[in-house]
Each structure stands twice: as C-alpha cells, then as structure tokens.
C-alpha positions as CSV (number, residue, x, y, z in Angstrom):
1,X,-38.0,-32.8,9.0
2,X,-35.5,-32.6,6.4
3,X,-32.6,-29.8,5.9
4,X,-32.7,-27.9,2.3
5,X,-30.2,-29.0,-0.3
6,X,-27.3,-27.3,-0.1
7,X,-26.7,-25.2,-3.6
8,X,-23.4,-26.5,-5.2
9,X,-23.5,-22.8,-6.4
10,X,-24.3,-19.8,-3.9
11,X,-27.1,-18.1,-4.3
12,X,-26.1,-14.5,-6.2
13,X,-22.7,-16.7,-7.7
14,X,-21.8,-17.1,-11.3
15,X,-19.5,-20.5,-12.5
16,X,-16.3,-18.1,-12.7
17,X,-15.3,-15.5,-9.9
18,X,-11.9,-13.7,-10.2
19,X,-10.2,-13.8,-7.1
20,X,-7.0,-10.8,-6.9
21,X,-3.9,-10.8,-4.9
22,X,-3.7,-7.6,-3.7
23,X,-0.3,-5.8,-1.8
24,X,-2.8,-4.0,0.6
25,X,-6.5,-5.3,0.3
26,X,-8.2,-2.9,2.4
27,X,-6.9,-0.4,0.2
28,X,-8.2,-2.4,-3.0
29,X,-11.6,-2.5,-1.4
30,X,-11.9,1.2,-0.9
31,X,-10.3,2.4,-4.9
32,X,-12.7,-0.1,-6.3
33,X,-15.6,0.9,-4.4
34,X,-14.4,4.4,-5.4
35,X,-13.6,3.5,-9.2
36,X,-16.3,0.8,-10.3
37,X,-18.6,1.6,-7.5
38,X,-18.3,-1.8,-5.5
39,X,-20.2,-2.8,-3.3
40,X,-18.4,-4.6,-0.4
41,X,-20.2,-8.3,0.8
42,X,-17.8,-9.7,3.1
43,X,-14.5,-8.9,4.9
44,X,-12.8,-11.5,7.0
45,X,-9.0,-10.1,8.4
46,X,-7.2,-12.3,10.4
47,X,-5.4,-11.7,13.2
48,X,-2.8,-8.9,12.4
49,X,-5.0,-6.9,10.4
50,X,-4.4,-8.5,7.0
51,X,-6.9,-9.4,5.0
52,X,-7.9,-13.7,4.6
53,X,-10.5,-13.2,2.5
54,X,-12.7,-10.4,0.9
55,X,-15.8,-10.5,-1.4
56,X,-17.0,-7.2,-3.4
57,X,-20.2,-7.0,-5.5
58,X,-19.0,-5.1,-9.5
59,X,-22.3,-4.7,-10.8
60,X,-23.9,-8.4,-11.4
61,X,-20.8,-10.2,-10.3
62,X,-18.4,-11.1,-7.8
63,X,-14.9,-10.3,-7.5
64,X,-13.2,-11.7,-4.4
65,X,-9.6,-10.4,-2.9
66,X,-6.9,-11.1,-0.1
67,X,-3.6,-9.5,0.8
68,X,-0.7,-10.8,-0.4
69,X,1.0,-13.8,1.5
70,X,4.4,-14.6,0.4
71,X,4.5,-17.0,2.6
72,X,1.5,-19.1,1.4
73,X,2.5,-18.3,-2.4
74,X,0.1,-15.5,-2.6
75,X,2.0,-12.6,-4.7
76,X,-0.2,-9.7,-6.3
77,X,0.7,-8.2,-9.6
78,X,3.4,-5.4,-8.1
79,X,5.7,-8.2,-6.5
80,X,5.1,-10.6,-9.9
81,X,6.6,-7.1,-11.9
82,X,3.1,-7.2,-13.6
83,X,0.2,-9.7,-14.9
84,X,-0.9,-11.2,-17.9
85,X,-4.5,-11.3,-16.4
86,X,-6.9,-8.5,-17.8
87,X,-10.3,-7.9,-16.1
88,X,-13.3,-7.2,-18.4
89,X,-16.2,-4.9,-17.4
90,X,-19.0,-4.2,-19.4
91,X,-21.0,-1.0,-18.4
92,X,-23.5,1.1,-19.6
93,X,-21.6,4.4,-20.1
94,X,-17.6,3.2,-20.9
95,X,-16.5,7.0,-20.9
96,X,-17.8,7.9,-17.5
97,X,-16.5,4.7,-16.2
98,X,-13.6,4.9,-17.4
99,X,-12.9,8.8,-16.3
100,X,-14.3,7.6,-12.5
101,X,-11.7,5.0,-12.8
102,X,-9.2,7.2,-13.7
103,X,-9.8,9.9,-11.2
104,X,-10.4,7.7,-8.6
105,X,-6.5,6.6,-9.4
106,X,-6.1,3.8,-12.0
107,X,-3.6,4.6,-14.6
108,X,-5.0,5.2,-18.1
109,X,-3.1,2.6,-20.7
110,X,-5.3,2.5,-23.4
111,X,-7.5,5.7,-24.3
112,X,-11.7,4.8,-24.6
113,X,-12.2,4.1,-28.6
114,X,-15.1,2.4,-30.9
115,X,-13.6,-0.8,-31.5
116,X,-14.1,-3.0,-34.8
117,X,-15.9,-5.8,-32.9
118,X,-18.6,-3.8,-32.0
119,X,-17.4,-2.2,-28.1
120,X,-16.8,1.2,-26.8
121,X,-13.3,0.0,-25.2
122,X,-10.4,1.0,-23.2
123,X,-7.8,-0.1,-20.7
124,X,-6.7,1.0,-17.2
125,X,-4.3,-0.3,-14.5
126,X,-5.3,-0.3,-10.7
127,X,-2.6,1.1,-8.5
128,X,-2.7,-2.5,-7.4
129,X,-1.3,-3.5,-11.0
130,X,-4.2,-4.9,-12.3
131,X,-5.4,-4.7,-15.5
132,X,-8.8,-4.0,-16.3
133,X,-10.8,-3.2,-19.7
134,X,-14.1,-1.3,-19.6
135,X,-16.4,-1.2,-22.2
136,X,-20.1,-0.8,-23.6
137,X,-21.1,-3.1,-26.6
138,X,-22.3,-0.5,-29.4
139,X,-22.9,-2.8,-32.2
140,X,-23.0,-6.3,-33.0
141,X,-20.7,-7.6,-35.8
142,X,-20.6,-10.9,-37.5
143,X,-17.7,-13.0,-37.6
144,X,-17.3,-12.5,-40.8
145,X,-17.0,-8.7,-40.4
146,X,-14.6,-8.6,-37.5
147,X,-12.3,-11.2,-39.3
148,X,-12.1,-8.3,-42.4
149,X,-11.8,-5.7,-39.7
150,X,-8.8,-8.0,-38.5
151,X,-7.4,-8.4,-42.1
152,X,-7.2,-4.6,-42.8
153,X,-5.3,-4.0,-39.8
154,X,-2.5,-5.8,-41.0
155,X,-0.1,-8.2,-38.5
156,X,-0.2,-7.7,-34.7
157,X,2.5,-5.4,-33.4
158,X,5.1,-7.5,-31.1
159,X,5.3,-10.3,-33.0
C-alpha cells in the first residue's frame, strides 16, 4: 500500500500568498473578518499569547499573518513608519466594500472612482498600516487605450 503524493501546492493554495506583519494579529484577524469579511482557517499562538502563525480565507485566496517579532526581524508597517506594499482586492460591489472597510476602521486614502483602465478603484489603510486597493473591473480596455488615457494625464505627480 502506497501513501498519496504529497501536493507541492496545498489543496485551496494559489502560487503567491501575502503574508502581513501585524503589531497585534489577533486584532488584524478580527478588522479583516469585520472589513473584507474573512474567514479565519488557522490560528497557531505560541506560548505568551502572540501570534506564530495565522491563515485567513479573502474571498478565493489566502492571506496569512503573525505578530510582530522584533526580535526575529519581523516589523509590521507601524514600526517600519509605513510600506510600499499595496494589497489588491477585486470584488463584486467596490463601493460597499469599500464603505464596510471604512466603517469597520480602515482609513480612507483614496476616494472609490472609475478608473481609465477599466476598474471601479480606491485605496484604504488598515489601522495596522496596510495598504489595500479595492476594486471591481467595469470595462476592459486595450493597451492601446490606457496608454492614451496615460498620455492625457500628463507626467506623474512626485517626480
């Protein structure tokens, strides 16, 4: 009797999985169950209370967390003074999202608006400090289109 072949990718995985640093984990867990109606898989604390590992279903994917651990290196976005890391999440309705989001505690930094490629898109902040966008593709847009879009909008501010 032989044993099943291990999966080198788990069942209900996709190739990339962001994984947050988090200053308070357990708290993470409950505003994104609360603001992108997560579903939590797995939570393993370690002794202490703090959080080793934590995995959380966002729609189709899988967004795993731990508390921070200056120690081991592990600094979430409030210790780093920020990120350069945005989140993308594409839903069905990007205005409700975005308003649970927002009442549920995220900090609005980009109002919801149709976007020239084609998405319904805005930008929050977790009280964690990450940065997420939300949106819900409208239309699709040719390359060609989005480059004019681009053109007419003249240079990128902050360079």
């Amino acid at each position: 009797m032989s044993t099943p072949a291990v999966k080198p990718i788990p069942e209900g995985m996709h190739s990339l999985t962001p994984h947050l640093v988090c200053a308070g984990a357990a708290e993470a867990i409950a505003f994104y169950v609360k603001a992108f109606n997560a579903v939590e898989m797995v939570r393993l604390p370690a002794p202490g209370g703090k959080l080793m590992h934590a995995s959380l279903k966002i729609g189709d994917s899988t967004l795993m967390l731990v508390d921070e651990m200056p120690g081991c290196g592990a600094l979430g976005p409030t210790s780093l003074k920020g990120s350069p890391v945005t989140l993308h999440l594409y839903v069905e309705d990007v205005d409700a999202a975005f308003a649970q989001a927002v009442a549920a505690g995220a900090k609005a930094t980009m109002p919801v608006t149709d976007m020239f490629w084609g998405d319904r898109y805005g930008q929050v902040e977790d009280p964690f400090g990450h940065r997420w966008s939300i949106a819900t593709h409208k239309r699709d847009v040719t390359p060609a289109e989005m480059q004019e879009a681009m053109a007419k909008m003249g240079p990128m501010s902050g360079q």
